[in-house]
C-alpha positions in Angstrom: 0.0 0.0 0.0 3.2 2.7 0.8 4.3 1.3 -2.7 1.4 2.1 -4.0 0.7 5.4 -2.7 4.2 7.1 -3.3 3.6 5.8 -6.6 0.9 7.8 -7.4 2.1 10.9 -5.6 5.1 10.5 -8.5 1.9 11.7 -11.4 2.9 14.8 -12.7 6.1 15.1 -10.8 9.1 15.6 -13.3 12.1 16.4 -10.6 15.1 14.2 -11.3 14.4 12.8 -7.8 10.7 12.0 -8.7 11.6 10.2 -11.9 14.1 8.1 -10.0 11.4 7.3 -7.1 8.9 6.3 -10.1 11.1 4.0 -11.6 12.3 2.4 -8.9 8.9 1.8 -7.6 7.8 0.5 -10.7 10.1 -2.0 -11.1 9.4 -2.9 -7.4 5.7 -3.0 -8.0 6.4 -5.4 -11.3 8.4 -7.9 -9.3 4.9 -8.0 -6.0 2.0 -10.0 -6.3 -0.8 -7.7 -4.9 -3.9 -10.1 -3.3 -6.4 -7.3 -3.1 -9.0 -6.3 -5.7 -8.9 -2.4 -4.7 -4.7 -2.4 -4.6 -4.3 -3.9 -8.2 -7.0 -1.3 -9.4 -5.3 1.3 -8.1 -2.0 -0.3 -9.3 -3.5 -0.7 -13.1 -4.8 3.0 -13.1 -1.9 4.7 -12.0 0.4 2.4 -14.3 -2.0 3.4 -16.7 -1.8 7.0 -16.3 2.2 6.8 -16.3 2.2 5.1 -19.9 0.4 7.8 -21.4 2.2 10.6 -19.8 5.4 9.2 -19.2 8.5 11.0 -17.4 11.1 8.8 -19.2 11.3 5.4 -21.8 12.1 3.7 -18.5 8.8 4.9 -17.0 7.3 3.6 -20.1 8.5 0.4 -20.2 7.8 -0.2 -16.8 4.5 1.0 -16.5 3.5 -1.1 -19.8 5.3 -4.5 -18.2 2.9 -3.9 -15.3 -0.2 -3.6 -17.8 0.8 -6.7 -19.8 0.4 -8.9 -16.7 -2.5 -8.4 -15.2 -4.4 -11.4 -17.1 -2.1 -13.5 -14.6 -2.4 -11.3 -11.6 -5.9 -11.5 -12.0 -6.0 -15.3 -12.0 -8.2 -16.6 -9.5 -9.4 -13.4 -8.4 -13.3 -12.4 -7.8 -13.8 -10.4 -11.1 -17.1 -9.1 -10.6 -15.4 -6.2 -8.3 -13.9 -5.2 -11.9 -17.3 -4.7 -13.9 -17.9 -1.3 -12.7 -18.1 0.7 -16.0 -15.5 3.1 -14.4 -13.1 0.8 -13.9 -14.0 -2.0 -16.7 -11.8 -3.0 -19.1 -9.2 -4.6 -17.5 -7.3 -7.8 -18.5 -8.4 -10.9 -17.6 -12.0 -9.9 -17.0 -15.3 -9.8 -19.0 -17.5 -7.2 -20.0 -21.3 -7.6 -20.3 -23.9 -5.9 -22.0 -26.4 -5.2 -24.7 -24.2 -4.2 -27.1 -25.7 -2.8 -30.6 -24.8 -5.5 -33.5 -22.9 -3.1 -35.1 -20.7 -2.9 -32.1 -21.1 -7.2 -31.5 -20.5 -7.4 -35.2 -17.6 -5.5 -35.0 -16.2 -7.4 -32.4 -16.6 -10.9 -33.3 -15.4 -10.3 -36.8 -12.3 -8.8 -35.6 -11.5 -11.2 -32.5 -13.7 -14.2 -33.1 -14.6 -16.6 -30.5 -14.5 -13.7 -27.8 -18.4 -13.3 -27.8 -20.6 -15.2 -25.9 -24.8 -15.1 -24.5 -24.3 -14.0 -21.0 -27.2 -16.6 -20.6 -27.1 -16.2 -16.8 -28.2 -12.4 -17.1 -30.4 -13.2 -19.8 -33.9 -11.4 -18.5 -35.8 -13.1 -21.2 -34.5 -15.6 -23.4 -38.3 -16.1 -24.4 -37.9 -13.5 -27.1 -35.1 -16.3 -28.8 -38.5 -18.0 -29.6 -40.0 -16.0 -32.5 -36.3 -15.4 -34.4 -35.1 -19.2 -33.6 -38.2 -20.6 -34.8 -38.1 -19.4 -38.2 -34.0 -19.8 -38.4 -33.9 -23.6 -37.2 -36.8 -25.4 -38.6 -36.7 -28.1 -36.6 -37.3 -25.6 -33.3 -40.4 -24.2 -34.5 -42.8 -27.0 -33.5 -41.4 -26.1 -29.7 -41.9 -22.2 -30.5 -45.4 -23.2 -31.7 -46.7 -25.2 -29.1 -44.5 -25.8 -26.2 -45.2 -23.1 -23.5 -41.1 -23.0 -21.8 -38.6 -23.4 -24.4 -35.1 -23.8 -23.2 -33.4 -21.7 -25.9 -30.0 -21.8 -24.7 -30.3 -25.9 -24.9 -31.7 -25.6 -28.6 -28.5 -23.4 -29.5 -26.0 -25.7 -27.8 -27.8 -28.6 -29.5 -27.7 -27.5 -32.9 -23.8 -26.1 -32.3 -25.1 -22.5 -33.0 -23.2 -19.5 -31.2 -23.7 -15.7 -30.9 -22.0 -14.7 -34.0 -24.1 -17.0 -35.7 -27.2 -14.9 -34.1 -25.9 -11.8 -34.6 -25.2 -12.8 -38.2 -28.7 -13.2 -39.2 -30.9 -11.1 -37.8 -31.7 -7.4 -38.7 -30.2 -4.4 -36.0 -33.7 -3.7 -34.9 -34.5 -7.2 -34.2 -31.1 -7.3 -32.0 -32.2 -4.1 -30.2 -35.6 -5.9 -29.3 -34.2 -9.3 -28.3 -31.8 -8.1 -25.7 -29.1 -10.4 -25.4 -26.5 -9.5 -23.2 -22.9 -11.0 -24.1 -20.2 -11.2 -22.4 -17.0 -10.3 -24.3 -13.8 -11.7 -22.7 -11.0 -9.4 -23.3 -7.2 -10.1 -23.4 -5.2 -7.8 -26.1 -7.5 -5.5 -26.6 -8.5 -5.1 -22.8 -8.0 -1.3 -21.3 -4.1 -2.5 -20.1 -3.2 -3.8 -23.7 -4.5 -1.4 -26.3 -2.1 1.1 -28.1 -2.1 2.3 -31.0 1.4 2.8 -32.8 3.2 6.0 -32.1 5.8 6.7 -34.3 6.7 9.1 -31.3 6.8 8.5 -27.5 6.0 12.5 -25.9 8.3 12.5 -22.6 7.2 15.2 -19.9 10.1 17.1 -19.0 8.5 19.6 -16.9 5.0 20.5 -15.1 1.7 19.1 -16.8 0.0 22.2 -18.5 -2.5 23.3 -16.3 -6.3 24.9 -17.2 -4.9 28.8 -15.7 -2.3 28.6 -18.6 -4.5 27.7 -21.2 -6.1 30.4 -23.3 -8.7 29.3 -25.5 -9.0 32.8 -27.3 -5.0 32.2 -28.3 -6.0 28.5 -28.9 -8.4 29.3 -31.7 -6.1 31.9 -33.0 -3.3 29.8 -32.9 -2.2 28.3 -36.7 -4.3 25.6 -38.2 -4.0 21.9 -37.0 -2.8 20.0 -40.1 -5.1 17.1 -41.2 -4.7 13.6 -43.6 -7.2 11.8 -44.6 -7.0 8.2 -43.8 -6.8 5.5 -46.7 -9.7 3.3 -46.1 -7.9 0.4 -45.1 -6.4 2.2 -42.3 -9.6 3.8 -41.5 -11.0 0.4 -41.0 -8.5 -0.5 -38.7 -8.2 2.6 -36.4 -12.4 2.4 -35.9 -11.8 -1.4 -34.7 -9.5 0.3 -32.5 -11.9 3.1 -31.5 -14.7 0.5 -31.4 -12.7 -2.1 -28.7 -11.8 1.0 -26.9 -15.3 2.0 -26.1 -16.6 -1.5 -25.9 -14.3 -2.2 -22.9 -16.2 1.0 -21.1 -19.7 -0.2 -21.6 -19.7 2.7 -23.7 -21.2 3.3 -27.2 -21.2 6.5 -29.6 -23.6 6.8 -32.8 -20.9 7.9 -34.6 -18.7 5.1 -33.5 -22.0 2.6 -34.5 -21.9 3.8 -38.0 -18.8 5.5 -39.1 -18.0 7.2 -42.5 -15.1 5.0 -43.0 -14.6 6.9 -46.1 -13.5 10.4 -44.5 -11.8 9.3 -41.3 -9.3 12.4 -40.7 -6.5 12.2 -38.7 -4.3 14.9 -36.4 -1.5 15.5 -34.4 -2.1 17.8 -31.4 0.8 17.8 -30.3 2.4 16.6 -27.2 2.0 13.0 -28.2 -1.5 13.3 -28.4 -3.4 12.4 -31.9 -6.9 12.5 -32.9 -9.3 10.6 -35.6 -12.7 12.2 -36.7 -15.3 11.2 -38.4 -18.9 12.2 -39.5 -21.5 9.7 -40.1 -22.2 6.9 -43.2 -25.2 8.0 -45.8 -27.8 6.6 -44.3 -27.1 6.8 -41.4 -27.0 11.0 -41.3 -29.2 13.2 -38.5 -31.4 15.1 -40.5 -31.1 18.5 -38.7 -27.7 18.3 -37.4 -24.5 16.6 -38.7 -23.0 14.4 -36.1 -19.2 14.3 -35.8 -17.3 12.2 -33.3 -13.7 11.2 -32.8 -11.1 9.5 -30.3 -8.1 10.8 -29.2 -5.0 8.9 -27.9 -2.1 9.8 -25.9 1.2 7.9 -26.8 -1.1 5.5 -28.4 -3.4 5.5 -25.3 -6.9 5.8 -25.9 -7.8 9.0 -23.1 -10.9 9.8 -24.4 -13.7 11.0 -27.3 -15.9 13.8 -28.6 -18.7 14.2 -30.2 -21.0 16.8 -32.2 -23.8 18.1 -33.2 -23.6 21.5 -35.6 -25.5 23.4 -37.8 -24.9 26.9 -39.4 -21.9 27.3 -37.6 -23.2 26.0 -34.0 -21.7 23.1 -32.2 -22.8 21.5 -29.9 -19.7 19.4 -28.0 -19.7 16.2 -25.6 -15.9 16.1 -24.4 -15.2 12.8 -22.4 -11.8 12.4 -20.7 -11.6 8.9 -19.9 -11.3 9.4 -15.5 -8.0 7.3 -15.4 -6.7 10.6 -16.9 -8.1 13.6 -15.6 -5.0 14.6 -13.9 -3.5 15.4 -16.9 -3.6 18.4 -19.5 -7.6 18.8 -19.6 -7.8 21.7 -20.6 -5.0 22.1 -22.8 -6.2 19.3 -24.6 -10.4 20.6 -24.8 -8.8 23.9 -26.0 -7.1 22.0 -28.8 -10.2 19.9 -29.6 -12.3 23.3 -29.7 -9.8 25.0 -32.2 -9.9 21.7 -34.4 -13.8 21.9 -34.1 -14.2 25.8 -35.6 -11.8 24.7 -38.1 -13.2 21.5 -39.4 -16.6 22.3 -38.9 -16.5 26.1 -39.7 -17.8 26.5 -36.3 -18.2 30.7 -34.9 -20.1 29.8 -31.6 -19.4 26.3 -29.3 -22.6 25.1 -26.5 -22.2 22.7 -23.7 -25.6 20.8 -23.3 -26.5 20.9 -19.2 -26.1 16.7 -19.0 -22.5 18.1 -19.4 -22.6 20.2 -16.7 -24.7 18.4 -14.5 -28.2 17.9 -15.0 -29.0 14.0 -13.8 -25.5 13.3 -14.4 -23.7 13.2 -10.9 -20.5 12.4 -12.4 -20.3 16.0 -13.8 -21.3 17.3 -10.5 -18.8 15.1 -8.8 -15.9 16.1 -11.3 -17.4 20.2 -11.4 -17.6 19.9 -14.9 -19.7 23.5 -14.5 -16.5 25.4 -13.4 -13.9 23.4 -15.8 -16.0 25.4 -18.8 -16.8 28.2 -16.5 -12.8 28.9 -16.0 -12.7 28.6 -19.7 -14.6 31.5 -20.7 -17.9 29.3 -21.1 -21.2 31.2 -20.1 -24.4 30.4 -19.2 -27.1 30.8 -21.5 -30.3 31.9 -19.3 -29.4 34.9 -17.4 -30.5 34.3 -14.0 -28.5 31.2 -14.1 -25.7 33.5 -15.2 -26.4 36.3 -12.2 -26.3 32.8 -9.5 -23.1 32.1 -11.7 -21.0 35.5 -11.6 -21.9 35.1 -7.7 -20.5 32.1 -7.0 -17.4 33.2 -9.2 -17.1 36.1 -6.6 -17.4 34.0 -4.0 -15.1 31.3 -4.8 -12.3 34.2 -5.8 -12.4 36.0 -2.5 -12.8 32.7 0.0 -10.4 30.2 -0.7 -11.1 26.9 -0.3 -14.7 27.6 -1.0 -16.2 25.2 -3.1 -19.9 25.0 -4.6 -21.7 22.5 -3.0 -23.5 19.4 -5.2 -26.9 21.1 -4.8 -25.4 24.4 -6.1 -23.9 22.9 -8.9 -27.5 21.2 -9.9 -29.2 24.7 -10.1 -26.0 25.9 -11.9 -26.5 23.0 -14.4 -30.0 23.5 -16.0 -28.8 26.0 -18.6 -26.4 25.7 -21.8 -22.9 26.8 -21.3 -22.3 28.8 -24.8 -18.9 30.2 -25.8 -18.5 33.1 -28.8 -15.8 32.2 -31.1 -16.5 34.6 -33.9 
């Protein structure tokens, strides 16, 4: 646990001395055999954290030969402490869900075998009857007459598996059915997946912190450079992109039905890279156009975005993965806003209040409200924006004040909205 905890205190510490400790540490750490569920998730967050902002290669290294073994330090471990969707992900567990057939589809073509019916938390394997009964002839005299079916018996009979479900029916038919699966992960677990970086970014000094950033001089800045993927690379980042969200139980409409066509790519700087993408024909809002993309960090997925604009307003979701939220935030959402009004001809950026807060107590947990407050952000009804400027004043002249939860729902209701003309 003092391993553990010095560990973590090395984050964002980039002292000769603090490099050392981290190493050292690290290579301790790789060497012990942890017993408790809490200490190797705190182990696999912080090692995870260190890979994608690393002090030094050996940092790198180290922290990566710590992520590569946790499918054997999880051996014979309770996993079901891992399933929470903060912390899913992890190798040598499972993940669980409804997942969208494009999503299962994905998967299974790309790592087949790993799919499977989570029969157990199968709430009603009933619905298998009507789809089952017209796919295996032989089942439907039990569909037809036979008030309790055991599905799952019929499919292991017959030797049929999920992909072979998933296969042959329609999406809308998948939605209705419900099937959880349980998707066992190994290389492409949270630990495991990197994409190749033809260049590691080593912090030399201090993390860039939101009271440097500028996102006036951000948007001024020169334009971020951009290269359109050829489509067999675009096929092959969105598998990435698609495992990447699949380990966090999480799912993107964009990320569902991707224009693999006109998948752009571009470096941010400071080792961190970015692919974007607007929807397939089809598939296309028909208001707004929906954007989306993933960014990585030294080939470590950190997080996504995703849009709605029309005559140059965008709407933005920014999601920064929580393993890394002690990194360069808002460096890195000034970055995505400048390569927003440049790719999307953007003049004005909102921030929806599910954002900020509004039945969403993970944004009030984090303060989302005063992360795009600090920014320049500002709220869009005015009474909300009196309460606001208020607690700005109050905050600035007490320190160590902080809003409480309850203050930070009333602050919520209303769009954040930022002029960039």
């Amino acid at each position: 646990m003092r391993a553990l905890d010095n560990l973590a205190k090395c984050k964002g510490q980039f002292d000769v001395a603090s490099t050392l400790r981290a190493e050292q540490l690290l290579e301790r750490l790789a060497r012990t055999r942890l017993r408790e569920s809490a200490d190797l998730i705190h182990l696999h967050e912080i090692a995870l954290f260190l890979r994608a902002y690393p002090q030094t290669p050996r940092v790198a290294e180290l922290a990566d030969r710590i992520l590569f073994s946790f499918g054997d330090r999880l051996r014979g471990m309770d996993l079901a402490v891992f399933d929470d969707p903060e912390i899913s992900g992890i190798a040598g567990t499972a993940v669980s869900t409804n997942f969208s057939r494009e999503f299962a589809l994905s998967l299974e073509q790309r790592h087949p075998g790993s799919l499977e019916i989570d029969w157990e938390d199968f709430a009603h394997p009933g619905r298998l009857g009507v789809v089952l009964g017209r796919l295996i002839p032989k089942a439907y005299e039990d569909y037809a007459v036979q008030p309790h079916v055991d599905w799952r018996a019929w499919m292991e009979r017959t030797g049929h598996d999920a992909c072979w479900l998933i296969e042959r029916v329609d999406s809308a038919t998948f939605e209705l059915l419900e099937i959880p699966l349980r998707w066992q992960l190994c290389a492409f677990s949270r630990s495991a997946l990197r994409l190749r970086s033809k260049k590691v970014f080593y912090h030399a000094g201090p993390l860039l912190k939101r009271s440097g950033v500028s996102i006036e001089a951000e948007l001024s800045a020169p334009r971020i450079a951009f290269t359109r993927l050829p489509l067999e690379q675009a096929r092959e980042i969105l598998g990435v992109i698609v495992d990447a969200s699949a380990a966090r139980y999480r799912e993107l409409y964009g990320f569902q039905h991707p224009d693999e066509a006109r998948v752009d790519h571009a470096d941010l700087g400071r080792g961190v890279e970015i692919y974007f993408f607007g929807v397939r024909r089809g598939r296309r809002l028909p208001v707004h156009a929906y954007h989306c993309g993933m960014y990585f960090k030294n080939g470590v997925p950190i997080g996504y975005v995703e849009t709605l604009s029309r005559d140059g307003c965008c709407e933005s979701g920014f999601n920064l993965y929580y393993t890394f939220r002690e990194g360069e935030t808002a460096w890195l959402y000034a970055r995505i806003m400048k390569l927003l009004r440049q790719r999307l001809h953007a003049r004005s950026f909102s921030i929806d209040p599910y954002q900020l807060g509004h039945e969403n107590e993970e944004a009030i947990s984090s303060g989302a409200f005063w992360f795009y407050y600090k920014l320049g952000f500002r709220p869009s009804g005015p009474e909300i924006a009196k309460m606001a400027a208020k607690q700005a004043q109050r905050i600035a002249a007490r320190p160590g004040y902080r809003s409480s939860p309850a203050m930070l729902r009333r602050l919520a209701v209303s769009p954040l909205l930022y002029p960039a003309a």
